[in-house]
C-alpha positions in Angstrom: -66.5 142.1 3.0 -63.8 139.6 4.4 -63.4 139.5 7.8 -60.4 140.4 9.9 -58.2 137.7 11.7 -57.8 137.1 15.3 -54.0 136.9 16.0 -52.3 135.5 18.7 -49.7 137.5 19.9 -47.1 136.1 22.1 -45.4 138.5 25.0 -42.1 138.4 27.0 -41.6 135.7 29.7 -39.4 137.7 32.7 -36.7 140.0 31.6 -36.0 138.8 27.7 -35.7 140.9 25.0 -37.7 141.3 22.0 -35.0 140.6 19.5 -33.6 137.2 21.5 -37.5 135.9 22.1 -40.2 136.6 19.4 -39.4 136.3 15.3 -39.8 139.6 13.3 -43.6 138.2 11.6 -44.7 139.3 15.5 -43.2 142.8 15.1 -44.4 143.4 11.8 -48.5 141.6 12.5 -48.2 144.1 15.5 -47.4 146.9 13.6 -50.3 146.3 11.5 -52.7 146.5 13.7 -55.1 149.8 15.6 -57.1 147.0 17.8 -56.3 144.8 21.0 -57.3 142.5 23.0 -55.7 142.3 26.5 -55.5 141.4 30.3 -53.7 145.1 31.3 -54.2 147.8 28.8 -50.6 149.6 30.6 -48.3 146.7 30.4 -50.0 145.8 27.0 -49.0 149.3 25.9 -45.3 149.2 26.9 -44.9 145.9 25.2 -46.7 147.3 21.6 -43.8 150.4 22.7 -41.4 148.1 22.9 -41.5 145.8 19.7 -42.8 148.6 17.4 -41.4 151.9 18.8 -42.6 154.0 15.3 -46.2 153.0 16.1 -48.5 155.6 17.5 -50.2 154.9 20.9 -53.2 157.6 20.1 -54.2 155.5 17.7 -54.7 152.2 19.5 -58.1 150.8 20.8 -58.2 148.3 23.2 -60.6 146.1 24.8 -59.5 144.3 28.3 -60.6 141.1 29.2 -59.8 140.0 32.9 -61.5 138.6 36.0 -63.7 141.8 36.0 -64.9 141.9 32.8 -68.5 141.1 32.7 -69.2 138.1 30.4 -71.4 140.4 28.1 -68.9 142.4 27.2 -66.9 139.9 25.9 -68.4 139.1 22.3 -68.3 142.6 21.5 -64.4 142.9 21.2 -64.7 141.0 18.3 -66.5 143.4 16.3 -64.1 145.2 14.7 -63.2 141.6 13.0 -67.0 142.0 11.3 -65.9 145.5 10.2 -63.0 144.1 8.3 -60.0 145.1 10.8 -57.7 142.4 12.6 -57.3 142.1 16.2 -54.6 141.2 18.5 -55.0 138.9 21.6 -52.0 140.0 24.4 -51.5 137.8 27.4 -49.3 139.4 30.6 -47.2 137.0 29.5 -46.3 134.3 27.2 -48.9 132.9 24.5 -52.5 133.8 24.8 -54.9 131.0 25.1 -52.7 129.2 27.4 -53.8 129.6 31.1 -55.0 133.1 30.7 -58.7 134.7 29.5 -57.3 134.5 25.8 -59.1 131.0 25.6 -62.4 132.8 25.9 -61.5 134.8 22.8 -60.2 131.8 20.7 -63.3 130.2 21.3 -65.8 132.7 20.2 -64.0 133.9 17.3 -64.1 130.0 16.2 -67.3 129.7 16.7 -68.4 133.3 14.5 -65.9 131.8 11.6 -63.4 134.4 12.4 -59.6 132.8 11.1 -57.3 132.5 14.3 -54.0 132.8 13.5 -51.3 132.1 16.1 -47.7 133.5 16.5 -44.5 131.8 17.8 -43.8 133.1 20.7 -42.7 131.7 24.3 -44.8 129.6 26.8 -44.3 128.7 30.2 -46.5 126.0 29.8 -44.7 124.0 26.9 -40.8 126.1 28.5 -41.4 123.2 31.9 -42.6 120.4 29.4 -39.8 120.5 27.8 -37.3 121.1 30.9 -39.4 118.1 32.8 -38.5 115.4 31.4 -42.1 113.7 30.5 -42.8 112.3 27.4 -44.3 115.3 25.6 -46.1 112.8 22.9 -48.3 111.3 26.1 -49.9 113.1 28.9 -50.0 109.9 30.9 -47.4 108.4 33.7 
């Protein structure tokens, strides 16, 4: 059995709208998926509301990973992967991995051979890089 993929799903930043910030391949990866990883299971659910309005809420599992989650429960939100089923990674905002528990998620699922597969979507961190000023092919003054 093939694994399923760890995706990388970007949210809002502030007050944008779906259709001006993410590309439809975010829309239709969501749409796809029954299993998700995220900081705040209600905001999480608004956002999957918002981008894919069609898709049913009942049949959505999802695994939160935050400040409280105990580290043990961690590697077992990757399971349904083993099982053949992709998950999606949802920060509160922005890309996942970036400043936010994602990271924890990208590295496990790397290390268990499980594919990673980020979306474009917007990121606070690279939004200043680009409004700074700095030489974005260095990280040294």
């Amino acid at each position: 059995m093939e694994f399923g993929k760890l995706y990388l799903i970007p949210n809002l930043l502030g007050e944008s709208t779906v259709d001006a910030v993410l590309p439809p391949q975010v829309a239709s990866v969501v749409s796809s998926l029954t299993h998700f990883i995220v900081e705040n299971e209600k905001s999480a659910r608004k956002f999957i509301k918002q981008i894919t309005p069609e898709k049913s809420q009942q049949s959505l599992n999802f695994y939160v990973i935050n400040k409280h989650t105990q580290a043990t429960e961690i590697p077992s939100f990757l399971n349904p992967c083993f099982s053949g089923f992709s998950v999606g990674v949802i920060s509160e905002a922005g890309c996942p991995g970036i400043a936010d528990p994602g990271s924890e998620m990208v590295s496990l699922a790397h290390q268990k051979n499980i594919c990673v597969v980020p979306l474009v979507g917007p990121s606070s961190i690279l939004l200043a890089m680009m409004a700074s000023g700095l030489n974005g092919q260095s990280f040294c003054l």
